[in-house]
C-alpha positions, 0 to 999 in steps of 0.5 A, a space after each residue: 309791087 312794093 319800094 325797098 328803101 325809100 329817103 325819110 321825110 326829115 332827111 330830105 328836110 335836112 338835106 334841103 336846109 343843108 344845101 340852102 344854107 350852103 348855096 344860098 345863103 339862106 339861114 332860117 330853116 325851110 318852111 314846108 307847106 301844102 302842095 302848091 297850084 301854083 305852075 313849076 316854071 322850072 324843072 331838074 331832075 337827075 337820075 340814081 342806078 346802080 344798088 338803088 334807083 330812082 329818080 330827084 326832080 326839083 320844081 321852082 317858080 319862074 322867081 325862085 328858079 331867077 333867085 337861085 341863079 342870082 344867089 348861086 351865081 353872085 348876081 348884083 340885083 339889077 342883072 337878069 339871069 339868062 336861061 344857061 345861067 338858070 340851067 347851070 344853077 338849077 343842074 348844080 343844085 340837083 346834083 349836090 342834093 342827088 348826090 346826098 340823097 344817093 349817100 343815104 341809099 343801098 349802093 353802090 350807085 351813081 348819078 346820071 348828068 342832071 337834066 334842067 328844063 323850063 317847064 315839065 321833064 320827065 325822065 325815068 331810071 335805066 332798064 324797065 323799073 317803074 318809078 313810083 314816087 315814094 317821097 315828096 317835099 312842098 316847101 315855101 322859099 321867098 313866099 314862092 314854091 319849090 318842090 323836092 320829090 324822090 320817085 323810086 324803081 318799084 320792085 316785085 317782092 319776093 315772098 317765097 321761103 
């Protein structure tokens, strides 16, 4: 089993910046950084098939899940978001990134509806394709973890003549 196409590093780096400066309002380029031990509090995830499949989930800390509600959502600093405000930050973020990476990919392909969990999901792509991860990002946000990682379908290779 071998990956066909797979996102580069540096594109899921710009695409990250992009949407954080965008979103967020954040104008310093991410930093990345090792894998974190730290718990993913939140996660979301969205699915691409069609040309290209595989599968976008970002994890967040508890406060960088709050922040990018906040921030999205143009909260004062004394309101809390609560967990559909959460839902619908984290699910819009997921889906503007997976729409990027899709633009990079072999299509034509779509995006399935976003999928915004507190903890773990897992989620997998239409049909039986394993789903192997190709792609990861650790990066720091506001001293706190988040994580962008892009597991594809595995494909046999045909070598044949």
């Amino acid at each position: 089993m071998s990956i066909t196409h797979e996102p580069a590093l540096a594109d899921l780096q710009s695409i990250m910046d992009d949407c954080w400066a965008t979103f967020l309002g954040n104008v310093e380029p991410l930093e990345q950084v090792a894998p974190s031990s730290v718990e993913h509090a939140w996660t979301a995830a969205i699915t691409i098939s069609g040309g290209w499949q595989a599968l976008v989930l970002m994890q967040f800390s508890d406060v960088a899940a709050t922040e990018v509600a906040h921030r999205m959502l143009g909260m004062g600093p004394d309101e809390q978001p609560v967990a559909e405000d959460l839902t619908d930050s984290l699910g819009e973020l997921v889906n503007v990134i997976g729409g990027n990476v899709k633009s990079l990919m072999p299509g034509p392909s779509q995006l399935s509806l976003p999928l915004v969990a507190q903890g773990t999901v897992t989620a997998s792509v239409p049909g039986p394709a394993e789903l192997v991860e190709t792609t990861r990002l650790d990066i720091s946000w506001l001293g706190q973890p988040v994580r962008l990682s892009i597991s594809a379908a595995a494909a046999e290779v045909d070598l044949a003549p």
